[in-house]
C-alpha positions in Angstrom: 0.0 0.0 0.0 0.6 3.4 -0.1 2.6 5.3 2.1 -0.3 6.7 4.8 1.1 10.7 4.8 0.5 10.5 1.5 -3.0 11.7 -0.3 -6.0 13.4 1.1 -7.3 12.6 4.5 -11.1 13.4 4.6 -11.5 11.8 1.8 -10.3 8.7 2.7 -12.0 8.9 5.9 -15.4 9.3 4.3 -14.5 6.5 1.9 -13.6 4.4 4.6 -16.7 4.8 6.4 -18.7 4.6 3.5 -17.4 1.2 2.6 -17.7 -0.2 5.7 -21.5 1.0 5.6 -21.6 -0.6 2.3 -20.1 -4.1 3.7 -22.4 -4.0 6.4 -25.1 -3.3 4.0 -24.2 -5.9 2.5 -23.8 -8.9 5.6 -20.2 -9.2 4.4 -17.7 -9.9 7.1 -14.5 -8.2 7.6 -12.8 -11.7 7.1 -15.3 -12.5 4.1 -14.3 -9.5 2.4 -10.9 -10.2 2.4 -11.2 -13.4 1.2 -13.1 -12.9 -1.5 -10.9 -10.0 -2.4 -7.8 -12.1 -2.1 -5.9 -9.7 0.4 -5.0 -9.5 3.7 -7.7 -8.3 6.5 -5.5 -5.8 7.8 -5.3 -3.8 4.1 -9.3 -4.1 4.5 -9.5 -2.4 7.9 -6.9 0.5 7.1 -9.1 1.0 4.0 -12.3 1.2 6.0 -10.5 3.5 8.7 -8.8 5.8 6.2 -5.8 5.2 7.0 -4.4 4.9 3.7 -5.0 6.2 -0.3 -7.8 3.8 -2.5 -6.6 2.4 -5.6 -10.0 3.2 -8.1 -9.3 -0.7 -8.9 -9.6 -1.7 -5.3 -12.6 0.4 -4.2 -14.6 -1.4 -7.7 -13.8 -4.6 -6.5 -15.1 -4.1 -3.2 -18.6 -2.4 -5.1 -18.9 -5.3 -7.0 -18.3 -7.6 -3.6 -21.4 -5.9 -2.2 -23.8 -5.8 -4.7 -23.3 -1.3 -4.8 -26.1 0.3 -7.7 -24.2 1.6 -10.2 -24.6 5.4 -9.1 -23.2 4.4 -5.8 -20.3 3.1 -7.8 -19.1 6.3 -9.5 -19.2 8.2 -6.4 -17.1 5.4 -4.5 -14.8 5.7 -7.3 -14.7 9.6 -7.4 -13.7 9.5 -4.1 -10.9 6.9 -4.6 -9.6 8.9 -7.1 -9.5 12.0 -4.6 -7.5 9.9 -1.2 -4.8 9.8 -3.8 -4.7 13.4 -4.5 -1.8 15.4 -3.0 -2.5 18.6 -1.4 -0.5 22.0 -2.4 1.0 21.8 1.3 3.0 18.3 0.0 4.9 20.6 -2.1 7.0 21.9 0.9 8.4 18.7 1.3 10.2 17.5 4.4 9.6 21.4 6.4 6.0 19.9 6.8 6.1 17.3 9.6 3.4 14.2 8.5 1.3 15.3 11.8 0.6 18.6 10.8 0.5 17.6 7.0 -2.8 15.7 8.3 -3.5 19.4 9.9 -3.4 21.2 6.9 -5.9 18.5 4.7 -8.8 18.7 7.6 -8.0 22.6 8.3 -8.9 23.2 4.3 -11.8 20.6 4.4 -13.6 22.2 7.4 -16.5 24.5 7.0 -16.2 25.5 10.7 -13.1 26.5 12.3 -13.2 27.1 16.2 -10.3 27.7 18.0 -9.2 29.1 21.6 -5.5 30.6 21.5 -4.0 30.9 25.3 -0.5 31.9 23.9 -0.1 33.4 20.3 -1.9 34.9 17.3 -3.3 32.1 15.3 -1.3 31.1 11.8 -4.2 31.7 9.7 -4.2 35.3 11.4 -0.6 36.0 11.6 1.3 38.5 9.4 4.6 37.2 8.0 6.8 39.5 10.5 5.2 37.8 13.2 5.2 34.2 12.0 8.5 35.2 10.9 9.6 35.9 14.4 7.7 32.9 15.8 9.6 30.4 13.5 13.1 32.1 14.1 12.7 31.9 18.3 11.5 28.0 17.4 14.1 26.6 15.1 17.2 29.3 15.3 19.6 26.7 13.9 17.3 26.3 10.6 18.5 27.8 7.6 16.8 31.4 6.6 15.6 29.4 3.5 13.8 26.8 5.1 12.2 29.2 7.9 11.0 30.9 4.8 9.1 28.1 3.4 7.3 27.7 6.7 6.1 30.8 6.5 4.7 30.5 3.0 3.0 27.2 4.1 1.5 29.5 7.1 0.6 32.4 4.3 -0.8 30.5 2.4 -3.3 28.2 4.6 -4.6 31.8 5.0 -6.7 31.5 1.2 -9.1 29.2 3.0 -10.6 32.6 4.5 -11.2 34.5 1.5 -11.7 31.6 -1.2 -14.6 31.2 -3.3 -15.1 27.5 -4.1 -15.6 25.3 -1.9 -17.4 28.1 0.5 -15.0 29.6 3.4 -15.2 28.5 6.2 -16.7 30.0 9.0 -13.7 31.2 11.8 -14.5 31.6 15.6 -10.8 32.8 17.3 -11.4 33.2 21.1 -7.5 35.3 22.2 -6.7 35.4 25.6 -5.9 38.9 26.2 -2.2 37.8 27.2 -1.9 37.1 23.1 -2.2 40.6 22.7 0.1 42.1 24.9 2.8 39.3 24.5 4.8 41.7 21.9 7.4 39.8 19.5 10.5 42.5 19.5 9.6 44.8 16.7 7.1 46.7 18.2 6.2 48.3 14.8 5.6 44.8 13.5 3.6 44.1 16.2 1.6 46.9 15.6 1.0 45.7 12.4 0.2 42.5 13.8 -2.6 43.8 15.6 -3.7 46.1 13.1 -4.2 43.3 10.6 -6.0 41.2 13.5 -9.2 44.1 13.5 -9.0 44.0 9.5 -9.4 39.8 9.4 -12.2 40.4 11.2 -14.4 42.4 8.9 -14.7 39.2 6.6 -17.8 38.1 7.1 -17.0 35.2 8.2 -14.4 35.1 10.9 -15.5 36.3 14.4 -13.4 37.6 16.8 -13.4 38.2 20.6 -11.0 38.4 23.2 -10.8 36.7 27.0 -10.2 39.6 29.0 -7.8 38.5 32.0 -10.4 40.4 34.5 -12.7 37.4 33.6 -10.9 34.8 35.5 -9.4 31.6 34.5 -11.8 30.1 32.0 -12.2 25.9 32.3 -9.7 26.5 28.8 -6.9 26.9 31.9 -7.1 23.3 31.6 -6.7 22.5 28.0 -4.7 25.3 26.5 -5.4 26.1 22.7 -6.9 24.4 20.9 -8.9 23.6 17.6 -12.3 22.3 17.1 -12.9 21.5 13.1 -16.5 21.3 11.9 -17.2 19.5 8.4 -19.7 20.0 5.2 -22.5 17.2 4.7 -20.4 14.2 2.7 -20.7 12.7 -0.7 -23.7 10.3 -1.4 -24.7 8.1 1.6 -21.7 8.8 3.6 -22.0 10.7 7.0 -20.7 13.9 7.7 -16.8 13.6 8.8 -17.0 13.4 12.6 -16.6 17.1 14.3 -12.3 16.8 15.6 -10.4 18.4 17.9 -6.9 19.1 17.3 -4.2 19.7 20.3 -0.8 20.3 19.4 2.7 20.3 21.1 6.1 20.5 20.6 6.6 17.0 18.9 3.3 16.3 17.4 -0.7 17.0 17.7 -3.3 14.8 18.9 -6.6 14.0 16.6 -9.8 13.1 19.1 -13.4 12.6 17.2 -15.0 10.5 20.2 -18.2 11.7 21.0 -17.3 12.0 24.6 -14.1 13.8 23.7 -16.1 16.6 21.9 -18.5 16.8 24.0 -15.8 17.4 26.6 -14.0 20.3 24.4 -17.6 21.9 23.1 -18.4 22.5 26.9 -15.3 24.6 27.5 -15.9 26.2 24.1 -19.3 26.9 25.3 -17.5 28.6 28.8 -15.3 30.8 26.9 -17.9 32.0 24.5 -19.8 33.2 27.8 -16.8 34.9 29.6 -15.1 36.5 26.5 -16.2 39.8 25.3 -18.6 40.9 22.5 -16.7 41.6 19.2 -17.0 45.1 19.7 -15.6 45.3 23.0 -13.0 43.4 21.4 -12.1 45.7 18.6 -12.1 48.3 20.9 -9.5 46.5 23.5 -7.3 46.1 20.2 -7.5 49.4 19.6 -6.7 50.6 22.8 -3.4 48.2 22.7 -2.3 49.7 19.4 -2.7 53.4 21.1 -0.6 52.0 24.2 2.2 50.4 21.4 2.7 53.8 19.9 3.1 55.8 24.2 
């Protein structure tokens, strides 16, 4: 098989699903399947859990296995074709750690992006002096050319916001206050910073408040950033990729879609949306900051 970093991962997740549906659907067994596909079952299962790209050959063989109508067919096939796609981000090569290369493929998937930042601007709201600054503090012993390329991946993530088709997606940035007085050294660029933080949200669809310190320690204390990803209606019968959470740290990220576990994570949304302030007061509390930058 294929190697698993490679390809696109919500498709393959929603293929997976929908052929396990399909097999089900069907009374075939996991074992059963395998057999009569002459493979192993383990090459079935990562199929079924997207773990890996579909060959078009593969996914028809399984259609035919369990009896799919033909329109069911070409969609199963159309989405084979698309877990072997590459997205743009693969084009970085080796700057782009696998874990966040999965990141980047549900980030530009999602039609709802919700995410609580406790230490830094957000990359899809950063300017490229302060992601600049950010990767030069993280990696000083990188070459200038290869900090530069993770800043263009960062840059250009940012499309999603303003693109036309498929539909932006909705962003909802909760910023502890702290973000915003935690100045990177250039205080000009960080004025920029700021400055381009109140102009991001005048899209129409990013919303953007802040968690003043005066409102206490938020049950976020406990968490620290973090993502929620929402996700359109799938292709045919499939359901709806499972709303994930993303947590990331200093060697890798974590991925949780268990009910439970987003359950847990919409709650303390849920508590920061009631303690931050209104997205005017927020504006204005940028503002202010901006005035105090240029004392």
């Amino acid at each position: 098989m294929t190697d698993e970093t490679g390809g696109s991962t919500v498709p393959r997740r929603q293929l997976g699903r929908l052929l396990t549906q399909l097999r089900e659907d069907a009374s075939v067994t996991l074992d059963a399947a395998a057999a009569a596909l002459d493979c192993s079952r383990q090459k079935v299962w990562r199929i079924e859990k997207g773990l890996v790209p579909v060959r078009v050959v593969d996914a028809r063989a399984m259609c035919a296995l369990y009896r799919v109508p033909e329109d069911m067919r070409e969609i199963v096939a159309a989405l084979a074709k698309e877990t072997r796609a590459k997205g743009w981000w693969h084009s970085y090569g080796d700057v782009v750690p696998s874990w966040f290369s999965l990141y980047v493929g549900l980030e530009s998937s999602a039609s709802l992006i919700r995410r609580y930042d406790s230490e830094l601007i957000p990359g899809l709201l950063q300017t490229r002096e302060y992601a600049s600054e950010l990767f030069r503090r993280k990696n000083p012993t990188m070459s200038a050319q290869d900090r530069e390329k993770l800043v263009e991946v960062r840059l250009q993530r940012q499309g999603i916001l303003v693109r036309r088709l498929p539909t932006a997606p909705v962003l909802r940035v909760v910023l502890s206050e702290a973000v915003l007085r935690r100045t990177i050294p250039d205080r000009r660029a960080m004025v920029g910073q700021l400055r381009h933080l109140l102009d991001a949200a005048l899209l129409p669809n990013v919303s953007l408040r802040v968690l003043p310190l005066a409102a206490g320690p938020p049950l976020a204390s406990e968490t620290g950033t973090f993502v929620l990803l929402g996700f359109p209606q799938a292709f045919g019968r499939a359901s709806t990729e499972p709303t994930t959470v993303y947590l990331e740290n200093i060697t890798g990220a974590l991925y949780l879609d268990k009910p439970a576990e987003v359950a847990a994570f919409e709650h303390v949304w849920s508590d920061l949306e009631t303690l931050a302030s209104t997205e005017a007061e927020s504006e204005k509390m940028i503002t202010s900051i901006i005035e105090e930058h240029h004392d």
